[in-house]
N, C-alpha and C positions, 0 to 999 in steps of 0.2 A: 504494500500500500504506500505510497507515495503520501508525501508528508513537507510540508513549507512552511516552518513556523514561524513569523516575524516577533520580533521583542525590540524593545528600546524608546519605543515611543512614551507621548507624554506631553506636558506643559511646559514651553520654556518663555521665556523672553525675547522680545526684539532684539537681535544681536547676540543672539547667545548660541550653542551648539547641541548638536544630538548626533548620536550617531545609531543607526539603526542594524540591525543580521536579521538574517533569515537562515535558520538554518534547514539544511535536507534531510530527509532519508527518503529509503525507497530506491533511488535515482542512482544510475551513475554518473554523478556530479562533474568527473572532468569531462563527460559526453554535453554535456549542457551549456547553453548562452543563458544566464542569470540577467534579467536583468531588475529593475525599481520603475513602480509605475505609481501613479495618485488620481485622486481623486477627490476634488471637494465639491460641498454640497452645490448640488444644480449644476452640476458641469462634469463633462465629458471623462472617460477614465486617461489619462495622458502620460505618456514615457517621460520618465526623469531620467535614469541613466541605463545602458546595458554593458554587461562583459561579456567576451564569449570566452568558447573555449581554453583559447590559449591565451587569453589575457586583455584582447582589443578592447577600448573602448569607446562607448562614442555616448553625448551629453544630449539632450534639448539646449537649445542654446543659450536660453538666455540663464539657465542652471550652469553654465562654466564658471569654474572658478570658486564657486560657494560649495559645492556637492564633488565629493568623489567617492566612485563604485571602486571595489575590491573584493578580492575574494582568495578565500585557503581551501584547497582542493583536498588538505588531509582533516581538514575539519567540516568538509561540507559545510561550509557557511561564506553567505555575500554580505558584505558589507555597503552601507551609504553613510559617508561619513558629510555632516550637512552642516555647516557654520554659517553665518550672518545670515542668521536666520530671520523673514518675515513675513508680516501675517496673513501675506499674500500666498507662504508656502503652506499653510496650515490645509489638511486634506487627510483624508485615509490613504498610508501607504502602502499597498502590494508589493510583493514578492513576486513572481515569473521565472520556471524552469522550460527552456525550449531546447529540444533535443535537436541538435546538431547537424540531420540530417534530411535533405528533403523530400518533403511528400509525407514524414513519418505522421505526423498527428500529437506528435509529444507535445504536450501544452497543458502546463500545471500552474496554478495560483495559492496562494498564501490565504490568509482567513483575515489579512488586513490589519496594520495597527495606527492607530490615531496620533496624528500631531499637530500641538495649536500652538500657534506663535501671536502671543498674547502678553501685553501685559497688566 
């Protein structure tokens, strides 16, 4: 059973940082492009950052610089690590495991964790 737990969310402040994982099971994780997706309320679900396999990464744009994806292949876990933060980022954030290869169908989500950038 395939499994994407996100943890690390929460309340922070204008300017302040979080850093969010999701960690796997199930999966074979170095087969995977992980990537962070969001969603706040009344608006569309939208790509924050992806990594693939071997490491690539690519951003939304206007998220460079504030947010970086990573990830440990012996800990199955991705990371977003998200500083200057504001409360324009505040949304439920997903987790995404998409396997590697095409046509497969592999496409798994997390169960979402909340972040409000409030003060």
């Amino acid at each position: 059973q395939v499994q994407l737990v996100e943890s690390g969310g929460g309340l922070v402040q204008p300017g302040g940082s979080l850093r969010l994982s999701c960690a796997a099971s199930g999966i074979i994780f170095r087969a995977y492009s992980m990537g962070w997706y969001r969603q706040a309320p009344g608006q569309q679900r939208e790509l924050v950052a992806v990594i693939s396999s071997v490491g690539s990464t690519h951003y939304e744009d206007s998220l460079k610089g504030r947010f970086t994806i990573s990830r440990d292949n012996v800990k199955n876990t991705v990371y977003l690590q998200m500083n200057s933060l504001k409360p324009e980022d505040t949304a439920v954030y997903y987790c995404n495991a998409k396997l590697e290869i095409v046509g497969s169908g592999a496409d798994y989500w997390g169960q979402g964790t909340q972040v409000t950038v409030s003060s």
